[in-house]
N, C-alpha and C positions, 0 to 999 in steps of 0.2 A: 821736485820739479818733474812735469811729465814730457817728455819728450814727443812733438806731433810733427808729422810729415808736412813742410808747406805744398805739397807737391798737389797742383789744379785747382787751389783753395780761391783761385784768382779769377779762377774760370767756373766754379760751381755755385750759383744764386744763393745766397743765402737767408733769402724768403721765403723761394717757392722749391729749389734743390736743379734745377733745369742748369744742362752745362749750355755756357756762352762763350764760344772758341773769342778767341782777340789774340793780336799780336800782344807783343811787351811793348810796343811803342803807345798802345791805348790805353790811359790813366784812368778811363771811368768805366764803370761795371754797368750796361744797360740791358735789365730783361726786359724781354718781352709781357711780364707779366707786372710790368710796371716798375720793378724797382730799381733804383737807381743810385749809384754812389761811387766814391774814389774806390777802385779796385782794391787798391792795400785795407781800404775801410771793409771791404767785401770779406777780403780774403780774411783779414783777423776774427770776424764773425765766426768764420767757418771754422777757424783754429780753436777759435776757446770753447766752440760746441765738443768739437773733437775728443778736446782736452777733458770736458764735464762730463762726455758720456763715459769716458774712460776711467770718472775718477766713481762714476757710480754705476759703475759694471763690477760685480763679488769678482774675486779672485778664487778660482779653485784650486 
């Protein structure tokens, strides 16, 4: 299991990478660059990239 920071994952686009400040009382994620979705939906995107780049980055 890899361990990923949730931390801004809610707030950073995960189509185009652009942060979209929101309180935690706004449930949907809308950029300006059109995309659109439940912020937890957003944020997970963000997580399992996280998670991929990490698992295919060599360890030295």
């Amino acid at each position: 299991m890899i361990g990923v920071s949730p931390q801004y994952t809610s707030q950073k686009c995960s189509a185009c990478g652009q942060i979209v400040k929101k309180s935690l009382s706004v449930r949907t994620h809308r950029c300006s660059c059109g995309f659109v979705a439940n912020r937890d939906h957003n944020a997970a995107i963000n997580i399992l990239r996280v998670g991929l780049d990490t698992l295919a980055t060599p360890v030295a």
